[in-house]
N, C-alpha and C positions, 0 to 999 in steps of 0.2 A: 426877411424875404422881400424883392421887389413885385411888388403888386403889379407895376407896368407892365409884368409880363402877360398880365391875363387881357389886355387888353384887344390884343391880336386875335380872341377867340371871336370878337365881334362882327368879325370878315366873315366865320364862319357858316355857311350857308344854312343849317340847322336851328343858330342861335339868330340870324336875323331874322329865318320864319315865326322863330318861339318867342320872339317880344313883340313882333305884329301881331301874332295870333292874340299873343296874353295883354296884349296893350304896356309890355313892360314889365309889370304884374308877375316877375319869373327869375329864378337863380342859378346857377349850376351852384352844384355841387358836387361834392366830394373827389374823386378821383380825377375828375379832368380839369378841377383846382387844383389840386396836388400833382399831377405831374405839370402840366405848365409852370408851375410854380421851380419845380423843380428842374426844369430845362428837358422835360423827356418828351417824347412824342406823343401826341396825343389824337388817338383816332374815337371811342368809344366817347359819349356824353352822357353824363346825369345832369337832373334837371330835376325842381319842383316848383311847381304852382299853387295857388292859394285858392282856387276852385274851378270847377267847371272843367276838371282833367280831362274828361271821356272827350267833350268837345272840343279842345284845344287838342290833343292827339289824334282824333278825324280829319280838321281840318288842317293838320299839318302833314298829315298823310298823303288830303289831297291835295296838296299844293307842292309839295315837296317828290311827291311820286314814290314814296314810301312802301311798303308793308309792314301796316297795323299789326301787334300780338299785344293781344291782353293778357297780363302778365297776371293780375291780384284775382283775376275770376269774381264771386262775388263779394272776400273778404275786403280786396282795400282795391284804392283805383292804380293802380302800376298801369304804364302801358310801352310797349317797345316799340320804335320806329326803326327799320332795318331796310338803308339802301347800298348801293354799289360800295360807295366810302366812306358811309361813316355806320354807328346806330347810335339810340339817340334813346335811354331811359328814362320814361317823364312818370314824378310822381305825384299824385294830387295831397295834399296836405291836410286837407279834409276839416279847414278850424282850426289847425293846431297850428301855434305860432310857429312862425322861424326858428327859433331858438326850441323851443320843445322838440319838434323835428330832427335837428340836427343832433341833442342830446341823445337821439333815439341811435344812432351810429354806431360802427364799432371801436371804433380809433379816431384819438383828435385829428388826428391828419388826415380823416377821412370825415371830419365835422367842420367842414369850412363851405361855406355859401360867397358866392358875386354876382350880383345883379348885373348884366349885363347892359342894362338901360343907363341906369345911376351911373355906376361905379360901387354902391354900398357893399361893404367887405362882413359878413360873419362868423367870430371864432370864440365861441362860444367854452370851449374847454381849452384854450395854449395849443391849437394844433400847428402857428406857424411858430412855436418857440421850437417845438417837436421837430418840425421839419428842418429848421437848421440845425438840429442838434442829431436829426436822423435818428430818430428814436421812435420808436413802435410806442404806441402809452394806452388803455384803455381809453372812452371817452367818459364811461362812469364805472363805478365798483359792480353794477349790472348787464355789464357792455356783453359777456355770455351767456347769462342766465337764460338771456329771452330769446334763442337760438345759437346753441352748442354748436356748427358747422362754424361758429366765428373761431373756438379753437382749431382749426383749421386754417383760417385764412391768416391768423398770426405768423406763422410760417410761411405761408404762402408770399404775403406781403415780403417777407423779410429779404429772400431769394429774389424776387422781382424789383424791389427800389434797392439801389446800388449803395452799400453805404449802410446799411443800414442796421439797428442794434434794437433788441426788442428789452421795453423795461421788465427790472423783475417784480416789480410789485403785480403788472399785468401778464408775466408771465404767471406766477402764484394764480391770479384770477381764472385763467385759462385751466391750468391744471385740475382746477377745483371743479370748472365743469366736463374737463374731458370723460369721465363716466358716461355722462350722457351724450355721447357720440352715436352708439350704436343704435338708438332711435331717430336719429334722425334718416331724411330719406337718402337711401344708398347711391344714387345718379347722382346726390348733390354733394356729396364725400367724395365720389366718384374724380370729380370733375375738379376738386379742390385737392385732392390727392397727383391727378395725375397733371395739374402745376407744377405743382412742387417739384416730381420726381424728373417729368420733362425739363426742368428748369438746369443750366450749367452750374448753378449753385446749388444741386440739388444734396449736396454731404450738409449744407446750411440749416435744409430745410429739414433733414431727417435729425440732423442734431438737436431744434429745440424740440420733433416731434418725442424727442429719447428723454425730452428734458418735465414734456409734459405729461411723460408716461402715457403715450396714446403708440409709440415703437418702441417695440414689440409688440403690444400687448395688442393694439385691436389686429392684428396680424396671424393674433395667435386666439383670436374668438372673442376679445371684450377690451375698452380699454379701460385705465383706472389702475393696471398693476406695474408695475416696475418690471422692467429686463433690460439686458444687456446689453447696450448696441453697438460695443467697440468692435467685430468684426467687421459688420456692416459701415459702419462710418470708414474705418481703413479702406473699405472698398470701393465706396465712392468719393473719396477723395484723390483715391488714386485714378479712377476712370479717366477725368480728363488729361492728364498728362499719354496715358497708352493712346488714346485715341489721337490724338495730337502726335506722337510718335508716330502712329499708323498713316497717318497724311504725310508726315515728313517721309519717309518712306514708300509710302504709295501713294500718289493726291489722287488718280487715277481711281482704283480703288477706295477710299475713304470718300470718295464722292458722296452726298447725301448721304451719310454716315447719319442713324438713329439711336443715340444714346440710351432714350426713353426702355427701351426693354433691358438693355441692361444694368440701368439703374436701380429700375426693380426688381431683378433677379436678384441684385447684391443685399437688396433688404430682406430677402427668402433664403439666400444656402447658409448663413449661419444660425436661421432656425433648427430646431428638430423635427426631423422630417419634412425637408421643404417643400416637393411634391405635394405633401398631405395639407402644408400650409396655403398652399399657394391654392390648392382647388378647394377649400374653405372661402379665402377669400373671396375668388372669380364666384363663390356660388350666394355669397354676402353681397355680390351685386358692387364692389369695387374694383371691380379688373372686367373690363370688358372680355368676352369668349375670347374673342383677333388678338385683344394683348397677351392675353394668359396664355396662349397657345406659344406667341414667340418668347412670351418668358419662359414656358416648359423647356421649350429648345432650348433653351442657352441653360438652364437648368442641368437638362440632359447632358451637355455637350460643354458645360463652360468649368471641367476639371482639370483636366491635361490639354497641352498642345499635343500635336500628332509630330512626330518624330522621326518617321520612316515614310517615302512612296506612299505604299498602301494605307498607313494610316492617316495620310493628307489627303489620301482623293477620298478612302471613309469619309473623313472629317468633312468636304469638302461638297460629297453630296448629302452626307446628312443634314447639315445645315442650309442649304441651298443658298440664292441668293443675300440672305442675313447673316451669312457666315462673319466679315468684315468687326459685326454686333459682338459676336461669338469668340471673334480673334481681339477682342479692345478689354474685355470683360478678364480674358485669362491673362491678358498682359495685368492689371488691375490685380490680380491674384498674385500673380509673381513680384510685380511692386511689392505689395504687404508680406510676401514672404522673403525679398529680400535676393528673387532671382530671375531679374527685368533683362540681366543679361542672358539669359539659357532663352526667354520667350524671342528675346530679339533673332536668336540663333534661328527658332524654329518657326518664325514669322517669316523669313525672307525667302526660304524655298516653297512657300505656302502661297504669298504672294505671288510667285512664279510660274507655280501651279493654276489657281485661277486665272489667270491674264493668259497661259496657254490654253485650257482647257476647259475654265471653266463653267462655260453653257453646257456643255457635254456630259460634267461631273452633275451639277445640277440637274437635269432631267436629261439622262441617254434619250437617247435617240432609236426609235422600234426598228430594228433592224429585221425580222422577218414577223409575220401575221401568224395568227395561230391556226392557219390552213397549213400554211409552210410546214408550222412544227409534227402537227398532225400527220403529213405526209414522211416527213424523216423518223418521226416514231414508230410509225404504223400503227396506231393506235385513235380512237376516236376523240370526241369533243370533251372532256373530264380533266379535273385534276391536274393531271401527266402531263397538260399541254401549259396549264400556270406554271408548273414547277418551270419546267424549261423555259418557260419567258423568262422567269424570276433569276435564274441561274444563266442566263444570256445578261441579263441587265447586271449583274453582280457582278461577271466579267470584266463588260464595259466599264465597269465603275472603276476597277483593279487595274485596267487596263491592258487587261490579256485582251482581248475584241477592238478591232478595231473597224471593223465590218462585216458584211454579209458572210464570207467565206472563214472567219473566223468563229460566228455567230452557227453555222451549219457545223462547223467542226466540235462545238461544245455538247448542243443536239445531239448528234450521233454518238458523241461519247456517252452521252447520257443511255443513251438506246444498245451502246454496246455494254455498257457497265450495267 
């Protein structure tokens, strides 16, 4: 790997604060060695110092115009510097060499140090052999023992550096500690989970999760047991091709297209009872409420296309706005079933539908107030007067209604029936 490429980090406004402050006395490390290295962008910094962290991340705070978060509390000195364009991880080292530190990592290619002063390079474990050979490797036989959320970021890594192949010796390692997954804290699974599955490589990411025996099984209350995951992987490997189909066919439509929930539905409906699986999960504290809620939808709704009128504008306001999610998800089904042409069929009058309709399908429109109904019923404030909203809005949905005077006509029938 060409070193020279890290030298352009030195323009960088964060790093010329952090060798003023530290007299020099300072490295980056890991990830924004490794992507520079690698030609990727690089916005995020880690950094360590050899002491005096708490002060050198004040006064770079106040120089730089930053906001300070302490990150280690009173266990170790972490501190994060977070401005408009960049953040900036600085960690104090606290006595412990260079090389013990970096040992401490999870992956050689995330155990590499540059001084930014010198020039001095350290690579402690082969992480830049790693890196041209694009290869995931532990940094030691201990790289998970001393936090299990690293079986996580195995995967996570893999889908995010392009190219890339995880060893098996460190795959084995990983596996050994995926048991102890479910101890750890659920926002930081959380947050390493929903990489992954956000990630357009995300069949990559579920595949070593299948491999480490952590999918299915902590899906399903624990990880550490084996299950199945050949529906699931069909499924999201199909995803992006439907969703890409749905652009070609509608860019309009597929605009801001959000994969993320339907990637995770597809790891749920070849559970047993995915409903039951999925509010397990969201109550494990890895599915946020907001996601879990648009995975139920797509859950609900992501079985059959609709085929008929009526069961498109159904379809159409059930789903509301996410529908698009909802329409990528069953193409992905019909992929793996082998009948991408019958989706295509009932995709283009669905399309048609929304681009005419559908704000209207989405949330109708209140066409009379419940004084209105009230007085066409002849009946008071109760009950009687929701039904007939409800059955005004059902209408609308179907398409019988198309205003006020259609909306009095259903009212009345109701009061004469």
């Amino acid at each position: 790997m060409q070193l020279e490429a890290l030298k352009s980090l030195r323009s960088h406004r964060a790093v010329r604060g952090l060798v003023r402050a530290t007299g020099g006395e300072c490295h980056l490390v890991g990830g924004v060695v490794r992507d520079r290295l690698l030609g990727l962008a690089v916005r995020d910094l880690d950094a360590v110092v050899a002491g005096s962290g708490a002060e050198v991340a004040e006064r770079l705070a106040a120089e730089l115009r930053a906001r300070l978060v302490r990150l280690g509390g009173k266990e170790f000195a972490a501190f994060r510097l977070v401005a408009r364009r960049w953040v900036l991880d600085l960690w104090d080292r606290e006595g412990a060499s260079l090389e013990a530190d970096l040992l401490r990592r999870d992956f050689t290619v995330n155990a590499l140090a540059w001084a930014p002063a010198g020039g001095a390079f350290a690579d402690p474990c082969g992480g830049l052999d790693d890196l041209a050979r694009r290869v995931l490797r532990a940094a030691t036989p201990a790289s998970f023992t001393g936090d299990p959320l690293r079986v996580l970021r195995l995967p996570r890594l893999l889908v995010q550096l392009p190219g890339f192949t995880a060893d098996e010796e460190t795959v084995a390692l990983a596996r050994a500690s995926a048991p102890a997954l479910p101890a750890v804290a659920a926002e930081r699974v959380r947050e390493e989970l929903a990489l992954i599955l956000g990630n357009a490589e995300a069949h990559r990411g579920v595949e070593l999760l299948a491999r480490l025996e952590v999918y299915p099984p902590l899906w399903l209350g624990g990880a550490g047991r084996s299950g199945e995951p050949a529906a699931a992987l069909a499924l999201l490997r199909a995803l992006p091709a439907a969703a890409e189909r749905l652009r070609e066919l509608a860019p309009d439509v597929a605009r801001g297209l959000d994969l993320a929930p339907a990637a995770w539905a597809a790891t749920f409906l070849p559970l047993p009872d995915p409903p039951a699986a999925l509010e397990r999960f969201r109550e494990a504290g890895y599915l946020t409420r907001r996601l879990a809620e648009r995975v139920q939808l797509l859950l609900h709704l992501g079985n059959s296309a609709p085929e008929d009128d009526r069961g498109r504008r159904r379809f159409l306001h059930a789903a509301g706005p996410a529908w698009p999610a909802v329409a990528v998800l069953l193409g992905a089904r019909a992929a793996a079933a082998g009948s991408s042409d019958a989706w295509e069929r009932a995709l283009r009058p669905l399309v048609e539908l929304a681009r005419r309709e559908g704000a209207a399908l989405f949330v109708p429109p209140r066409l009379l107030s419940g004084e209105e109904v009230q007085a066409l019923l002849g009946v008071p404030p109760g009950p009687a007067v929701g039904r007939a909203l409800a059955a005004v809005r059902e209408a609308q949905v179907e398409g019988s209604v198309r205003g006020r005077e259609d909306a009095m006509r259903v009212v009345r029938g109701l009061r004469e029936g």
